[in-house]
Backbone bond lengths (Angstrom), bond angles and torsions (degrees), N, CA, C in turn:
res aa  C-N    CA-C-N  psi(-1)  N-CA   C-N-CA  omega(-1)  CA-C   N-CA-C  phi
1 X - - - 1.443 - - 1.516 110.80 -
2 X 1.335 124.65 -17.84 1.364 120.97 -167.60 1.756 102.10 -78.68
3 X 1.338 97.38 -59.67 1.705 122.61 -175.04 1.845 91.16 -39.15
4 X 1.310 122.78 -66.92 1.509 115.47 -164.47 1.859 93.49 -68.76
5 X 1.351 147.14 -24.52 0.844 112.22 -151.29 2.112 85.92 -99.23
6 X 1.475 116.09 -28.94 1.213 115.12 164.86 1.821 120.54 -27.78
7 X 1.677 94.54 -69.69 1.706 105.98 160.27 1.125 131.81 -40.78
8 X 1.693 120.89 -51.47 1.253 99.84 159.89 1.655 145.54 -62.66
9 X 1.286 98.76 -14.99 1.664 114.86 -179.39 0.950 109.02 -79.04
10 X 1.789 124.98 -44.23 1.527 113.85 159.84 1.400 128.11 -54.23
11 X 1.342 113.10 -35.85 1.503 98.36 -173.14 1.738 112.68 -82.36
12 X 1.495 119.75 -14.76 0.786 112.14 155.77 1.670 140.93 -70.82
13 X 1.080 88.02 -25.70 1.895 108.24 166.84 1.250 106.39 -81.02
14 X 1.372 139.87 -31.85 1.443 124.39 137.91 1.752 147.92 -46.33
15 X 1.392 88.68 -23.54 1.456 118.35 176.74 1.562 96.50 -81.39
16 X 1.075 124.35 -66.88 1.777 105.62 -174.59 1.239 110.59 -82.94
17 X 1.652 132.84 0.51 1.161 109.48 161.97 1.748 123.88 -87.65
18 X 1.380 127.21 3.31 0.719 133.81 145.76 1.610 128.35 -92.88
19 X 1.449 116.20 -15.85 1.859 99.70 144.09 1.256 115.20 -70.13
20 X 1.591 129.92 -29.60 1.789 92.74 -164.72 1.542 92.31 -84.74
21 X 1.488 130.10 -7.23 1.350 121.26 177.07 1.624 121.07 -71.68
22 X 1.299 113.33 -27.22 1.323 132.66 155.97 1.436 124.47 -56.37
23 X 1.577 109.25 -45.91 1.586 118.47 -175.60 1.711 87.76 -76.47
24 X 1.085 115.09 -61.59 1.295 112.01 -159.96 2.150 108.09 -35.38
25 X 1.310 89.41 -51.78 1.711 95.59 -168.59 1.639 124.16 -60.88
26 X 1.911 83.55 -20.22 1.598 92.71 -176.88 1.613 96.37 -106.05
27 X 1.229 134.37 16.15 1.217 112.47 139.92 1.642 144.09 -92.62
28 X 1.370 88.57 28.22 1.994 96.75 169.25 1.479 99.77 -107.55
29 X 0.855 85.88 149.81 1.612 128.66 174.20 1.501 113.25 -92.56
30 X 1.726 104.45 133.73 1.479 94.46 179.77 1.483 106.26 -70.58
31 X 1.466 131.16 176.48 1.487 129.17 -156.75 1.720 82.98 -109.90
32 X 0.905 160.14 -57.15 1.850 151.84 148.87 1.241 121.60 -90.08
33 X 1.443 113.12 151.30 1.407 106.06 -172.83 1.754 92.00 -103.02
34 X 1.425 101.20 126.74 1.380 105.20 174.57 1.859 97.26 -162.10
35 X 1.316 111.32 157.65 1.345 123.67 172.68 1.193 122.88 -36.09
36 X 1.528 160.21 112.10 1.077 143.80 -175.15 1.600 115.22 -93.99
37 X 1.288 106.05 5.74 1.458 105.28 -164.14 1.718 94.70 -125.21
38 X 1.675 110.61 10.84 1.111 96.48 166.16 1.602 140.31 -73.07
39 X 1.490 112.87 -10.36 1.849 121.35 169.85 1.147 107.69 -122.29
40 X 1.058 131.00 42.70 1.979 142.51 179.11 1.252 103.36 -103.35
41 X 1.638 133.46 -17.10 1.174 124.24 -168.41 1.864 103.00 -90.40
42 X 1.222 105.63 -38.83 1.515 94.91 -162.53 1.677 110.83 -79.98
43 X 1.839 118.06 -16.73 1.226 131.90 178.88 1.734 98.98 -65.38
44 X 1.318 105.85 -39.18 1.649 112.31 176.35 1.547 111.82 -60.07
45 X 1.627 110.25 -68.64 1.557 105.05 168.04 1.508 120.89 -38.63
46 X 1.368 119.73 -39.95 1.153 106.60 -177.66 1.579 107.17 -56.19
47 X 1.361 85.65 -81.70 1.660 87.76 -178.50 1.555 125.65 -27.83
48 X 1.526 111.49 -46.55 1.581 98.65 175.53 1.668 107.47 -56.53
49 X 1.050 121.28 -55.19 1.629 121.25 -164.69 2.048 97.49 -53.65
50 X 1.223 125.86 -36.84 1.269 129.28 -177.78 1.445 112.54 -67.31
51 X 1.315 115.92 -36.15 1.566 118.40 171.51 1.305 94.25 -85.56
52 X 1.070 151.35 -68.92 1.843 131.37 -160.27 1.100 100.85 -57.98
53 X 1.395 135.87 -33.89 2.086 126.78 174.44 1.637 119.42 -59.20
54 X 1.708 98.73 -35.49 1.513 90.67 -160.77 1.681 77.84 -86.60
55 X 0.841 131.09 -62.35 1.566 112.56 -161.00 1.852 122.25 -53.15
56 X 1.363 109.86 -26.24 1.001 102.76 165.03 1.779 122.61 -78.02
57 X 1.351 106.49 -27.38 1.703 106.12 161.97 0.941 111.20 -78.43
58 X 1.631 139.66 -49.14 1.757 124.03 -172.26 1.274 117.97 -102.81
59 X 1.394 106.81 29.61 1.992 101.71 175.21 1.462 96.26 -138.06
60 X 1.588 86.21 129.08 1.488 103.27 -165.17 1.433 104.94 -82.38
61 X 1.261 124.37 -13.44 1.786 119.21 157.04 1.282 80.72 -106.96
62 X 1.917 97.02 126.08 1.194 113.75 151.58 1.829 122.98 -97.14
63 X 1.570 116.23 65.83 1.354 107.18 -176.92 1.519 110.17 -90.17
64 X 1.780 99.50 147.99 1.254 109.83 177.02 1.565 133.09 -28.96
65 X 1.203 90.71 -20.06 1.437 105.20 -165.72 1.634 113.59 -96.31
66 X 0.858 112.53 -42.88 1.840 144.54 151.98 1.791 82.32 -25.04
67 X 1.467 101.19 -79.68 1.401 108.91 -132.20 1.428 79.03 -76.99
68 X 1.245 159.75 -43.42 1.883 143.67 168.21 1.556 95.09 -53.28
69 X 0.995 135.75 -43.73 1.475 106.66 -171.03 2.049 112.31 -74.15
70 X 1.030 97.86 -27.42 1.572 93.56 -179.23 1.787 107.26 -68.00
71 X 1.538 104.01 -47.97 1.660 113.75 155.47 1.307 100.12 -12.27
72 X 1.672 105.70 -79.79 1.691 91.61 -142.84 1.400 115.10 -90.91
73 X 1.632 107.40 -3.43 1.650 98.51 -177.64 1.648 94.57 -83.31
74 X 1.690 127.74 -26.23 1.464 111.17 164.13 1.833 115.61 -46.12
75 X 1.657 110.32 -42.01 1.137 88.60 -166.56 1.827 119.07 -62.41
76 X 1.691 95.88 -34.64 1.103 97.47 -144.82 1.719 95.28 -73.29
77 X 1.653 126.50 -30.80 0.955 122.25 155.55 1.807 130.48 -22.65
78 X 1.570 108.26 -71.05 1.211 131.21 163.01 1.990 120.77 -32.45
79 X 1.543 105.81 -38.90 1.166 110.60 -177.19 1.630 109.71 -94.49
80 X 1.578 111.60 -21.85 1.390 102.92 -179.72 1.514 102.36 -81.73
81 X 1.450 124.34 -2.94 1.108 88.59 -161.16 1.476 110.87 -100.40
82 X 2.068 101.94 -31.40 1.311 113.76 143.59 1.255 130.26 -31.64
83 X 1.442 131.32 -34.98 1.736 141.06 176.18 1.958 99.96 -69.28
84 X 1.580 109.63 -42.52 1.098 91.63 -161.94 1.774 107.15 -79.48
85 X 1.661 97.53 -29.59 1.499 90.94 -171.64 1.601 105.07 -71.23
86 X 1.184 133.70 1.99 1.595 129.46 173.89 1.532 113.05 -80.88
87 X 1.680 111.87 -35.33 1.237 96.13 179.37 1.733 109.88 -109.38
88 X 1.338 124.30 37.69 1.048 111.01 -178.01 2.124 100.94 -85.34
89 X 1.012 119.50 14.52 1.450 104.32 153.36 1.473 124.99 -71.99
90 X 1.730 94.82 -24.44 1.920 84.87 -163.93 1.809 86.50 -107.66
91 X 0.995 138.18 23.68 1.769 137.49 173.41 1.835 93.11 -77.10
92 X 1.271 112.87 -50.80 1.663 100.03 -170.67 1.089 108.72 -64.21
93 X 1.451 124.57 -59.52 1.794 120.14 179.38 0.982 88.91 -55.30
94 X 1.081 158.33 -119.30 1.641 145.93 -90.22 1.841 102.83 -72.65
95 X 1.231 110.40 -45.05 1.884 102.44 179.03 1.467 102.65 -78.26
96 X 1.434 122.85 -10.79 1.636 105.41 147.25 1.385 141.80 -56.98
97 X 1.666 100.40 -50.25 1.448 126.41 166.07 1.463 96.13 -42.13
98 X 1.292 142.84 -105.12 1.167 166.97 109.71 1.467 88.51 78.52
99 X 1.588 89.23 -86.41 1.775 96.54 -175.37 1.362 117.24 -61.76
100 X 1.151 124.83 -15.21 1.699 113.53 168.14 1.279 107.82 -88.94
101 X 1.338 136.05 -5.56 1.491 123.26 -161.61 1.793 88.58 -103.88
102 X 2.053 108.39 -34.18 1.608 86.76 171.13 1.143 106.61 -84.58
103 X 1.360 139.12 -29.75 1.604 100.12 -177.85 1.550 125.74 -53.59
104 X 1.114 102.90 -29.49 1.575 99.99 -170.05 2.013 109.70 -70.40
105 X 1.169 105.37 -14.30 1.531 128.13 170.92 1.314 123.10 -68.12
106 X 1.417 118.97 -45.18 1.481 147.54 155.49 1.535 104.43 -59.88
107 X 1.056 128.59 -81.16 1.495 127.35 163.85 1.525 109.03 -18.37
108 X 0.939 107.39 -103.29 2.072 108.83 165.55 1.556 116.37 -0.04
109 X 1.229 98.75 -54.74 1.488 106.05 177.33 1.254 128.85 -82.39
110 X 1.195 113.56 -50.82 1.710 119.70 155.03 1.861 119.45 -43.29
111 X 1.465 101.09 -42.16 1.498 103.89 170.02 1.822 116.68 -56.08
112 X 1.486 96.77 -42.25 1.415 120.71 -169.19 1.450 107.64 -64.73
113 X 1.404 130.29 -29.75 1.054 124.04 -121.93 2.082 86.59 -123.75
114 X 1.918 89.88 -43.02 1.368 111.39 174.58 1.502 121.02 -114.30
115 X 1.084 109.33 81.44 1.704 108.70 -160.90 1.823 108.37 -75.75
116 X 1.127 113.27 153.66 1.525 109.27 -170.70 1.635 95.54 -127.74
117 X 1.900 93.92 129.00 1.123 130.78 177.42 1.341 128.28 -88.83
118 X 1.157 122.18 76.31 1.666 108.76 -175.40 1.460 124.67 -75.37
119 X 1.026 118.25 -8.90 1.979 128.60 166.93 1.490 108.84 -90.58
C-alpha cells in the first residue's frame, strides 16, 4: 500500500510541476505587438531554392521527386529557423517564468515532504 500510494504522490507532484511550469511560460507577454510572420517568408524561399540546388548538384539521381523533396525540407528548414529567430525575445522570459513558478513548486514539496521543527 505504501509503493502505490508513494506513486501516486509522485505523479501528482509531477502534474503541478509541470502546470506551474506551463503557467509560468504562458505568462509573458510578447514585448510589441507586431506580426510575427512578417520576415518568415523570404528565410523560407531561401531555403527552398538551397534544397532544390544542393540536390540537384549533389545527387547523382536527379529525380523530380528528389529534387521537391529537398525543396521542401529547405523550406521548411528555412522557415523554422526564421520562426525561431523572431521569437527569440520572448524564449528568455518564458523559461524564466517557468523556472520560478517550478521552483517555488519544489520548495512546497520539499517543505511538505521535510517539515521544520523549531521546539
Amino acid at each position: 500500500m505504501g509503493a502505490v500510494n508513494l506513486l501516486v504522490s509522485g505523479i501528482s507532484y509531477f502534474g503541478h510541476l509541470i502546470g506551474a511550469g506551463w503557467q509560468g511560460a504562458a505568462e509573458v507577454r510578447p514585448p510589441e505587438e507586431r506580426r510575427p510572420d512578417a520576415g518568415l517568408w523570404t528565410p523560407a524561399a531561401v531555403g527552398a531554392a538551397l534544397g532544390l540546388l544542393s540536390v540537384r548538384v549533389l545527387g547523382k539521381r536527379k529525380s523530380a521527386a528528389m529534387v521537391a523533396l529537398g525543396g521542401a525540407i529547405g523550406t521548411v528548414v528555412g522557415f523554422s529557423a526564421a520562426a525561431a529567430w523572431a521569437s527569440r525575445g520572448m524564449v528568455g522570459p518564458a523559461v524564466r517564468g517557468a523556472v520560478r513558478n517550478m521552483g517555488a513548486v519544489r520548495d512546497a514539496r520539499w517543505l511538505e515532504t521535510n517539515p521544520i521543527d523549531y521546539a
